[in-house]
MITI-964025 format. One record per residue (C-alpha): residue in one letter; x, y, z. Coordinates in steps of 0.25 Angstrom, whole numbers, padded with zeros to 4 digits, always signed. Layout:
aXYZ;...
END
This chain:
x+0008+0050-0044;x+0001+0063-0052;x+0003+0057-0064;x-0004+0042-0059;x-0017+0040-0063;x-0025+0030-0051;x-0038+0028-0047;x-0032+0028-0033;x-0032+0038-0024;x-0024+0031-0014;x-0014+0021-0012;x-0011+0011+0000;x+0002+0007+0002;x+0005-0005+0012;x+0016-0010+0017;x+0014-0024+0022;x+0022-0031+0032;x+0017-0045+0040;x+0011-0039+0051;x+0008-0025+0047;x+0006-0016+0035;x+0007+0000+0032;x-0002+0006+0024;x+0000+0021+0019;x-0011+0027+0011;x-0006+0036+0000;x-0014+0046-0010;x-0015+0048-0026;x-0003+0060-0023;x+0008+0049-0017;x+0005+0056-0002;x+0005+0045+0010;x-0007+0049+0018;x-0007+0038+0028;x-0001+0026+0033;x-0005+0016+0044;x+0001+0002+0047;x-0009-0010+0048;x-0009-0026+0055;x-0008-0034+0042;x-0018-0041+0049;x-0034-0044+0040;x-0039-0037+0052;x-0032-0025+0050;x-0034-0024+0033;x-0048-0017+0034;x-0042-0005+0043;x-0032-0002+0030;x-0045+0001+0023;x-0052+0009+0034;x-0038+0016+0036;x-0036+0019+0020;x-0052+0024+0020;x-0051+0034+0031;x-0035+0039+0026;x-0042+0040+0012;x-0055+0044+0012;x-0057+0040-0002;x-0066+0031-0007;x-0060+0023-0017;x-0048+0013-0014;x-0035+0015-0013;x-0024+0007-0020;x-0017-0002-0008;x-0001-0006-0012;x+0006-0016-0005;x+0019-0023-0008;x+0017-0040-0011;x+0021-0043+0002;x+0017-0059+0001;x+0010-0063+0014;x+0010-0050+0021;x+0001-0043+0011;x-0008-0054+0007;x-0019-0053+0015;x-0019-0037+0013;x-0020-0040+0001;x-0032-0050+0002;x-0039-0040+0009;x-0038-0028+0000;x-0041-0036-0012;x-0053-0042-0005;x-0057-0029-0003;x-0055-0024-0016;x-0046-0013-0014;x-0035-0011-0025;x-0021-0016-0022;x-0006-0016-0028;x+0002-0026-0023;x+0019-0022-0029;x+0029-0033-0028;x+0040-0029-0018;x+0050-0029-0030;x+0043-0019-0038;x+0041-0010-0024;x+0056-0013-0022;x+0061-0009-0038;x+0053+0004-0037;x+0062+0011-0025;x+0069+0022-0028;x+0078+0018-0017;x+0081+0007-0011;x+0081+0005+0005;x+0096+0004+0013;x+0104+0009+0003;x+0096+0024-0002;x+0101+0020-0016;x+0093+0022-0028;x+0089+0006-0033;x+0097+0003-0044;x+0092+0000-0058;
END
């Protein structure tokens, strides 16, 4: 990431599931500062902002990246956009194409 040119200066990876999601806060350098797992519950949403701003201490947003989970992610999703914060949302083939490696096996993907 040396070479990337972003107004970020973090990044916040979620990985959603139906009744939780993990968050993991990582900086311009491709370093994971922190990670903490969430109810994927509208109650719980405003503590991923509280958590990312105490982690941070930065006062410009991060990027948030999920996967297009469907249903899981959707009201994440609502939330963040209601609150203006930027998002990425990746198709999960696109996530899948861009492994190295694939899981089971340790073979390299084919081409």
């Amino acid at each position: 990431m040396e070479n990337a040119i972003t107004p970020y200066r973090f990044f916040v990876g979620i990985d959603l599931s139906k009744t939780y999601f993990d968050a993991s806060i990582v900086g311009i350098d491709g370093k994971k500062l922190a990670h903490k797992r969430l109810d994927n519950t509208p109650q719980a949403f405003p503590a991923l902002f509280d958590w990312v701003a105490s982690t941070t201490r930065c006062d410009t947003a991060p990027l948030f990246c999920m996967e297009h989970t469907g249903a899981y992610g959707r009201r994440l999703c609502h939330f963040l956009q209601d609150h203006h914060q930027p998002l990425w949302i990746e198709s999960p083939l696109q996530i899948k194409r861009s492994l190295g490696i694939l899981r089971g096996n340790g073979a390299a993907r084919p081409e």
